[in-house]
C-alpha positions as CSV (number, residue, x, y, z in Angstrom):
1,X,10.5,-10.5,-135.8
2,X,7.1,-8.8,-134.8
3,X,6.1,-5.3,-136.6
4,X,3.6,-3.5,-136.0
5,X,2.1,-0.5,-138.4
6,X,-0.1,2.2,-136.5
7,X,-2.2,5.0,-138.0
8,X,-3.8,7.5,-136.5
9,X,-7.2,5.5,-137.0
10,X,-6.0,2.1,-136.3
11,X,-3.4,-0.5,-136.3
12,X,-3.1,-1.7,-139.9
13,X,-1.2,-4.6,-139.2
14,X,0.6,-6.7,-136.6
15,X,2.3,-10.1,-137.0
16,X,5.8,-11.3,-137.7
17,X,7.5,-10.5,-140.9
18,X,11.0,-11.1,-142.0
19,X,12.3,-8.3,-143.1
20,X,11.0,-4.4,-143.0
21,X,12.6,-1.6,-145.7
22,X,11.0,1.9,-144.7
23,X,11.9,5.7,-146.5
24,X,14.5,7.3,-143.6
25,X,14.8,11.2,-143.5
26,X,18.5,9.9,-144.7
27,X,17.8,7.1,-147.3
28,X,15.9,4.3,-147.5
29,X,16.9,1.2,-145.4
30,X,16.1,-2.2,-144.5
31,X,15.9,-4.3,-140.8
32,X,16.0,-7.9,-140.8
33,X,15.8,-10.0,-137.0
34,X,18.3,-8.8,-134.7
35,X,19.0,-5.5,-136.1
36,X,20.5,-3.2,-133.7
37,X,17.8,-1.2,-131.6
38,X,17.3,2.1,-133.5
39,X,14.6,5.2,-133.8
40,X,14.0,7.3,-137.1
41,X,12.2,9.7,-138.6
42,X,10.6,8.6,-141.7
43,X,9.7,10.8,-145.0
44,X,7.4,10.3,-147.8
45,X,7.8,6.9,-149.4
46,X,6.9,3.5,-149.0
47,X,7.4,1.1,-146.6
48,X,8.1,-2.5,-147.7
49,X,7.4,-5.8,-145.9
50,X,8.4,-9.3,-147.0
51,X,7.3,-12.7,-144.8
52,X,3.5,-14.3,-145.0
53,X,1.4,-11.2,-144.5
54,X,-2.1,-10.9,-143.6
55,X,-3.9,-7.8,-143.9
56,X,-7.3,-7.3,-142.4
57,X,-9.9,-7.1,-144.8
58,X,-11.2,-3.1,-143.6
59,X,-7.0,-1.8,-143.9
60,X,-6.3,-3.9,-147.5
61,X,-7.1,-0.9,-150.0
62,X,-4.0,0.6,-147.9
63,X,-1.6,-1.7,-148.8
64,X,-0.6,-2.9,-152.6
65,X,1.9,-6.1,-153.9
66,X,5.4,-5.1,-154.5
67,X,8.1,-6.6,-155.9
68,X,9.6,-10.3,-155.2
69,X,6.6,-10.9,-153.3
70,X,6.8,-7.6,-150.7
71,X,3.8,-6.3,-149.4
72,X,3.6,-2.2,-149.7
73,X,2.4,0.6,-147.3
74,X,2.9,3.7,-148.8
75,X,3.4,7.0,-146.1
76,X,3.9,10.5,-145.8
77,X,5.8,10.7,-142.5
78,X,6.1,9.0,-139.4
79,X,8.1,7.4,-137.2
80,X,10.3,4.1,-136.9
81,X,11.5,1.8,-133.7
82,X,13.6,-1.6,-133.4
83,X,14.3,-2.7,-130.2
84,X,14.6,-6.7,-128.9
85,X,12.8,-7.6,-132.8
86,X,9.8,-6.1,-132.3
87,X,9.4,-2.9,-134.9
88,X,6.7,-0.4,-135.0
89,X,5.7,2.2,-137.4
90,X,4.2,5.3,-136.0
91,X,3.0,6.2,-139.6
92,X,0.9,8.9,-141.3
């Protein structure tokens, strides 16, 4: 599946991942490929991204190494949508 992560100053990252766990306003959860088309709210937290990520060199102090390999974005709000595998985070 293809994710996308906006900012207000630029697109932090694009490419396909497989598998994306972001904060929700009701508890954290995760979307793997062909997850049923949804649009959330986010909260503070982090959001977690597992697959063969590149980051651009100018966005990589933005994003740290998780756990079991996941790569980590964390936020303070924004907003979430899946539809037909393509995800993006609208995030602050």
């Amino acid at each position: 599946m293809y994710l996308e992560i906006v900012s207000p100053e630029a697109t932090l990252f694009s490419g396909d991942v497989t598998s994306v766990t972001v904060p929700g306003v009701n508890g954290e959860f995760q979307m793997l490929e062909n997850h049923a088309p949804i649009v959330s709210l986010l909260q503070a937290g982090n959001v977690r991204v597992k697959g063969d990520i590149k980051i651009d060199e100018a966005f990589k102090d933005k994003f740290s190494a998780g756990k079991n390999g996941e790569t980590v974005l964390s936020i303070t709000s924004g907003t979430i949508e899946m539809k037909d595998n393509k995800i993006i985070v609208l995030a602050d």
